[in-house]
C-alpha positions in Angstrom: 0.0 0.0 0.0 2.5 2.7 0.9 4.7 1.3 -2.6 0.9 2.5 -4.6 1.1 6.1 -2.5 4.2 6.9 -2.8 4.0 6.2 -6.7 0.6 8.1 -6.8 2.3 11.1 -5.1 5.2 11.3 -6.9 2.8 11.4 -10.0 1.3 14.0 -8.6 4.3 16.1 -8.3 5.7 15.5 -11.8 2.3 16.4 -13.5 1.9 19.4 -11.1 3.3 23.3 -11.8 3.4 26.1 -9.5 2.6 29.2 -11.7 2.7 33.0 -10.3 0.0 34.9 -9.5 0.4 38.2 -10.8 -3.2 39.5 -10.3 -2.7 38.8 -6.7 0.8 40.1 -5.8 2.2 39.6 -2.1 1.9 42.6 -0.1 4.3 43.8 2.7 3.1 44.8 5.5 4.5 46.3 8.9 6.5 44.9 10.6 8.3 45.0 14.1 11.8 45.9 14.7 13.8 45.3 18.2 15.5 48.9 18.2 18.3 47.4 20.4 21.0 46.7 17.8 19.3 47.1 14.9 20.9 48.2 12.2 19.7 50.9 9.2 20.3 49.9 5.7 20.0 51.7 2.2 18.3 49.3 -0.1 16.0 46.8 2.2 12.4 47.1 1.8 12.1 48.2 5.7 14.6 51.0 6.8 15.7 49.0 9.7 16.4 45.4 11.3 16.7 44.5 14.3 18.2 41.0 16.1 20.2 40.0 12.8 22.3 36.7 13.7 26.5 36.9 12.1 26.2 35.3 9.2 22.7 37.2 8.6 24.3 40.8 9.2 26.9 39.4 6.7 24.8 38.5 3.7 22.4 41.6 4.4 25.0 43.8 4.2 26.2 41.9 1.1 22.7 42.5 -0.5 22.6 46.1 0.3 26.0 46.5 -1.1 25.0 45.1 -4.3 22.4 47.8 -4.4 19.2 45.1 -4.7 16.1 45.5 -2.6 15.5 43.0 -0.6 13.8 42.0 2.9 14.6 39.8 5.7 11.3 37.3 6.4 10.0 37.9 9.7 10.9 34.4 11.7 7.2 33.7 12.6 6.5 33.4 8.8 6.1 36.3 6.0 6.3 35.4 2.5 7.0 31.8 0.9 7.6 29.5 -2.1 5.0 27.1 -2.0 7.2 23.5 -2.5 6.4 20.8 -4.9 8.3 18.4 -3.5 7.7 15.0 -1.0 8.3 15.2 2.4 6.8 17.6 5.6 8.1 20.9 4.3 5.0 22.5 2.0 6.3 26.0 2.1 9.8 27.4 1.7 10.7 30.9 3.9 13.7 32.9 2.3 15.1 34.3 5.3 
């Protein structure tokens, strides 16, 4: 039985596309910002971030450098890729 589901799944996912909505765009919202240590940029969607681990602070300040907007996902969710793929994980959250 599990052989027939996990053949019937995997069907699924090759016969399945993930296509954009752009009628219904994601919109970014407020969001809050620890003041204690945050730090300003030029280019992130927010002016401000606040609690930003090492590596984090390294590869935002990398983005910013590169002049690209970008924004850091807030940790209890924000935007995501929905997945097409097996396994427990149906949403993927850039961080």
């Amino acid at each position: 039985m599990k052989d027939l589901a996990d053949k019937i799944a995997m069907a699924y996912y090759e016969h399945s596309e993930l296509i954009y909505e752009e009628d219904d765009p994601f919109t970014f919202g407020p969001i809050r910002v620890v003041k204690e240590g945050a730090v300003k940029f030029a280019n992130s969607l927010y002016p401000q971030y606040g609690k930003l681990g090492t590596e984090e602070l390294a590869f935002a300040k990398g983005l910013d450098a590169a002049n690209v907007i970008w924004h850091r996902n807030p940790v209890s969710g924000g935007w995501s890729i929905p997945l097409l793929t097996p396994g427990d994980t149906t949403n993927f959250f850039p961080g």
